[in-house]
C-alpha positions in Angstrom: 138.6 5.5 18.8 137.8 5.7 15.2 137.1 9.2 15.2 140.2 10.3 16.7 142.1 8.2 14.4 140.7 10.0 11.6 141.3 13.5 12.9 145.2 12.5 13.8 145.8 11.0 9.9 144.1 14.5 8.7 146.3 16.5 10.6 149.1 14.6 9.9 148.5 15.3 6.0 147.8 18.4 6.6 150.8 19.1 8.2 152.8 17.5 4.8 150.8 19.6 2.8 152.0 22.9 4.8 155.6 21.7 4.7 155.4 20.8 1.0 153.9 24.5 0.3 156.1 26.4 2.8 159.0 24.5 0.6 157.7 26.6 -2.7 157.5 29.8 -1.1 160.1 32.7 -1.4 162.1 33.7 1.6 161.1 35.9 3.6 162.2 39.6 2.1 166.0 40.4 3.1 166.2 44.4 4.6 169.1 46.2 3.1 171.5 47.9 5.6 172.3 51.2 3.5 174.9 51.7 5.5 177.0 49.3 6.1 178.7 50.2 2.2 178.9 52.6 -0.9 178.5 49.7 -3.0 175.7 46.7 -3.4 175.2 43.6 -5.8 172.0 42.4 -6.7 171.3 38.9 -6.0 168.3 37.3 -7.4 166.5 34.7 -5.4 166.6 31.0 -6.6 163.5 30.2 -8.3 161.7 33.5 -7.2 158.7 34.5 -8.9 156.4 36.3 -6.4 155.5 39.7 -7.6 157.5 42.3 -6.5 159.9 39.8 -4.6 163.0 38.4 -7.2 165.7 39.2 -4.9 167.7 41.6 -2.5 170.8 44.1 -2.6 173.6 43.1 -0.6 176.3 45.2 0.8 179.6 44.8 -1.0 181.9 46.1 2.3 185.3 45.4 0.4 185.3 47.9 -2.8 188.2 48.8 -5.2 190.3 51.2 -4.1 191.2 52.8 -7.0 191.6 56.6 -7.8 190.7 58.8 -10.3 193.7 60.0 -10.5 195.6 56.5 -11.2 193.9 56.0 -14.6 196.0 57.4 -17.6 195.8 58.6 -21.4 191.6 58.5 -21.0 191.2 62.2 -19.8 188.8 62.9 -22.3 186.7 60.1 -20.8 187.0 60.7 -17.4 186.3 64.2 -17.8 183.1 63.6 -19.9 182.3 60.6 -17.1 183.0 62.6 -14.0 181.0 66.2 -15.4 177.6 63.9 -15.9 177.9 62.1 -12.4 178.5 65.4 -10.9 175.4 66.7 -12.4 173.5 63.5 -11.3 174.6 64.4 -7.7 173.3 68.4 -8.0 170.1 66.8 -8.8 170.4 68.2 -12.7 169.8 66.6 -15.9 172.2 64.1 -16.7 172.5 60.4 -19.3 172.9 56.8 -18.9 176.7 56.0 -19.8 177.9 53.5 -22.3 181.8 52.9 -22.1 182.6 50.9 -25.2 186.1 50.0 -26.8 189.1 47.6 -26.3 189.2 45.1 -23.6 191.6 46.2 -20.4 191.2 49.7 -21.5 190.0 51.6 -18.1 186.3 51.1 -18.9 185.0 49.8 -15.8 187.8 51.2 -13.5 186.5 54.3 -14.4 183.3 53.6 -12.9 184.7 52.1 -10.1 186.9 55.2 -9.4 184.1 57.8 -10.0 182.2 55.5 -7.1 185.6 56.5 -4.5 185.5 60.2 -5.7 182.0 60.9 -5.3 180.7 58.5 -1.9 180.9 61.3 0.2 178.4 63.4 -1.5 175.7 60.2 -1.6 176.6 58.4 -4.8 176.2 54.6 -4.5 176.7 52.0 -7.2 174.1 48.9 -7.4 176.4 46.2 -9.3 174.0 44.0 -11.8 175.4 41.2 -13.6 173.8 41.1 -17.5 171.7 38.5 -17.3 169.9 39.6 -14.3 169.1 42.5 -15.7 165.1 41.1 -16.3 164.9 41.7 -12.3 165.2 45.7 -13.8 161.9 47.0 -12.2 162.3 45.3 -9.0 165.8 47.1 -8.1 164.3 50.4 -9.2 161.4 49.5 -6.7 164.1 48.7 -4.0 165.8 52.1 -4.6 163.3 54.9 -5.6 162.4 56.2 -2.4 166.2 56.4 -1.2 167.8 59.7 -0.5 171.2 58.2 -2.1 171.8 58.5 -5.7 172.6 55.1 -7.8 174.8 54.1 -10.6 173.1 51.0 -11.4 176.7 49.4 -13.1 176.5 46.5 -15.8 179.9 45.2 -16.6 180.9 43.7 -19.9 177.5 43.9 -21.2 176.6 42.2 -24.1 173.2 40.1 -25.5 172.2 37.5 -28.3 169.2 38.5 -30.1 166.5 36.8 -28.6 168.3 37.5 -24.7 165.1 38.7 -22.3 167.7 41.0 -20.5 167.8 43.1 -23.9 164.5 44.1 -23.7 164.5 44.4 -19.8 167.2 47.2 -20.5 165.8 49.1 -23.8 162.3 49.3 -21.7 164.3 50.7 -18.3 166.1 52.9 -20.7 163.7 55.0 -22.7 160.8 52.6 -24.0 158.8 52.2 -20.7 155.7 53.8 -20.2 157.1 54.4 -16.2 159.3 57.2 -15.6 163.1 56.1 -14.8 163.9 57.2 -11.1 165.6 60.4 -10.7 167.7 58.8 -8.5 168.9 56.3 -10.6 171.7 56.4 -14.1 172.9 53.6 -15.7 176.2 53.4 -16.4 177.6 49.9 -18.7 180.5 48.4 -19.7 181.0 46.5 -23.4 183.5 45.6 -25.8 180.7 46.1 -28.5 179.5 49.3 -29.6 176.5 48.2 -29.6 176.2 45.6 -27.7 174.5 42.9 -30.2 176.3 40.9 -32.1 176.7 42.3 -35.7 177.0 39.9 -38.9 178.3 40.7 -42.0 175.0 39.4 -43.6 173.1 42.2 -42.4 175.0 44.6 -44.4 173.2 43.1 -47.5 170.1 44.5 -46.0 171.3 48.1 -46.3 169.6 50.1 -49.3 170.9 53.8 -50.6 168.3 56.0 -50.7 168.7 59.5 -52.9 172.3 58.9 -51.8 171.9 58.2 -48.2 172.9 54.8 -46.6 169.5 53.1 -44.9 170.3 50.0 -42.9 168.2 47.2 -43.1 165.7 46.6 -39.8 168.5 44.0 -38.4 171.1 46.4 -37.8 168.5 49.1 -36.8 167.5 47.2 -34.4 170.7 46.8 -32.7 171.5 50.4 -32.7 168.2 51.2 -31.4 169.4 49.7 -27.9 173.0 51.7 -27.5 171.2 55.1 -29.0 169.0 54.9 -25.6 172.8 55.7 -24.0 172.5 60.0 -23.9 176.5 59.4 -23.7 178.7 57.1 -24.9 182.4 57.0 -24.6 184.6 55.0 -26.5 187.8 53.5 -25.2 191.0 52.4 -27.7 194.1 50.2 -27.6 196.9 52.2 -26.4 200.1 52.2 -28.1 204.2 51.2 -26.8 204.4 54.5 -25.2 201.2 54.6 -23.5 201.6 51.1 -22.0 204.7 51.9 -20.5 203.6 55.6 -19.0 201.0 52.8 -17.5 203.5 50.3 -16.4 205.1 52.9 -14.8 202.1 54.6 -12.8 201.5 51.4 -11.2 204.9 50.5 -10.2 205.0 53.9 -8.2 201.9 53.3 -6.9 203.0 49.8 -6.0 206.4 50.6 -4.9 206.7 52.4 -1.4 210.6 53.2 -1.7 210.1 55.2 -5.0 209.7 54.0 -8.4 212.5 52.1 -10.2 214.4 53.2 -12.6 212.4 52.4 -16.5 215.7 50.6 -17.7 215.2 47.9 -14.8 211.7 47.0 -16.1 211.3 48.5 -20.0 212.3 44.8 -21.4 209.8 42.9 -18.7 207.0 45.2 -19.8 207.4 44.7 -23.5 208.1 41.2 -23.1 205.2 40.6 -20.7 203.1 42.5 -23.0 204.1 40.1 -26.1 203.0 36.9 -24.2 199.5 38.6 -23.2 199.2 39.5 -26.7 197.8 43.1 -25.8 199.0 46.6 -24.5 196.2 47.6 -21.8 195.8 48.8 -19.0 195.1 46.0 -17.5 198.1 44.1 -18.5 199.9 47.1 -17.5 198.4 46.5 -13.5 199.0 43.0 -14.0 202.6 43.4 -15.0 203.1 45.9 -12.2 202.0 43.2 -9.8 203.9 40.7 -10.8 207.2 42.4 -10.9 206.9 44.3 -7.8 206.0 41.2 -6.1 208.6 39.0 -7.5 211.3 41.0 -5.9 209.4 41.3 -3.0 210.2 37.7 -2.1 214.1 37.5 -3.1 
């Protein structure tokens, strides 16, 4: 029959059309399970753009191990690191944290550590890679109403100038008209003190004014962003001796039967060192690793 014909082709497209417009639509919202880890990474969804749905934390089970305790020649750092998370926790004032300096330094093994020290008493760290950082408002939203306390962590931060995470970050900050959660700091990484990139042209832009230095509005700019920090630490090479006192805290830690002897491994640090082209800690783990399991398999 004609008619029935004609209803059957209508369905039929309708039934396309659904498919084609279920096809655009965001996933259905992912529940976080709070307690299946201390630690979470937020993953944006693949072309989302629903309002108030970008993406979802997920639970990070496997977390660094490492101690307080293991990171050397940055007490100064840790202590100023560990005395603002532990206000944080007792619900008292307390800043975002920039850790700026030297690459391999300690900067984000600190954070990591402070995460292992402090789980027990409800801190939780929300890992956000830089350029997600535009999904800002929507991980506060995830996390305001949670009885945990976050360090929302951004490793190796660093923008270009016209970067829509920069402004996600000075708003989140300090510039919003919205109050920052109270259970929520910021703590980032960068080897940039203030996290733009600074040319040498901008300097021409300064002026001295009844004998005070007044940079020009390029370089204001950029220190506009890392001022919004209430702390920042900074974090420097560390010398031969250093490196070595490194070197050797890993190698005990690394090294069941008791730490060898430094004249075994003094000449394999230095030269290891030289080929890296850098003194850190990290090279100083790295080393550790590679020595302690080379004569693991002789």
């Amino acid at each position: 029959m004609p008619a029935m014909d004609a209803i059957e082709r209508i369905a039929s497209r309708l039934e396309a059309l659904i498919d084609r417009v279920e096809g655009l639509l965001p996933p259905a919202p992912v529940e976080t399970d709070w307690e299946a880890a201390i630690a979470f990474q937020w993953q944006p969804l693949s072309g989302a753009g629903a309002p108030g749905h970008t993406g979802h934390l997920v639970a990070l089970p496997a977390t660094h191990a490492i101690r307080l305790d293991a990171l050397h020649h940055i007490e100064r750092q840790k202590a100023t690191a560990e005395r603002n998370t532990r206000q944080f926790l007792a619900g008292q004032p307390a800043n975002n944290l920039l850790l700026s300096g030297a690459r391999g330094t300690g900067k984000s093994s600190l954070v990591k550590a402070l995460l292992n020290a402090y789980a027990h008493q409800g801190l939780r760290l929300i890992e956000v890679e830089p350029r997600h950082l535009v999904d800002l408002p929507a991980i506060v939203r995830a996390v305001a109403h949670r009885p945990e306390r976050f360090i929302l962590f951004c490793d190796d931060l660093s923008f270009e100038a016209d970067d829509p995470s920069y402004k996600a970050l000075k708003a989140a900050l300090d510039g919003s008209v919205a109050a920052p959660p109270d259970n929520m700091l910021i703590y980032a990484t960068s080897n940039r003190r203030h996290l733009l990139p600074e040319y040498f042209s901008e300097n021409r832009q300064a002026q001295v004014v009844d004998g005070e230095i007044h940079h020009g509005e390029a370089v204001e700019e950029k220190i506009s962003l890392s001022e919004r920090f209430g702390l920042w630490l900074s974090f420097h090479p560390f010398d031969q001796q250093r490196y070595l006192d490194i070197c050797a805290g890993w190698l005990d830690a690394l090294t069941p039967d008791g730490p060898p002897a430094e004249a075994e491994w003094r000449a394999d640090a230095l030269r290891f060192a030289l080929e890296r082209g850098s003194r850190s800690g990290r090279v100083a783990w790295q080393f550790a690793r590679d020595w302690v399991g080379a004569r693991g398999i002789d």
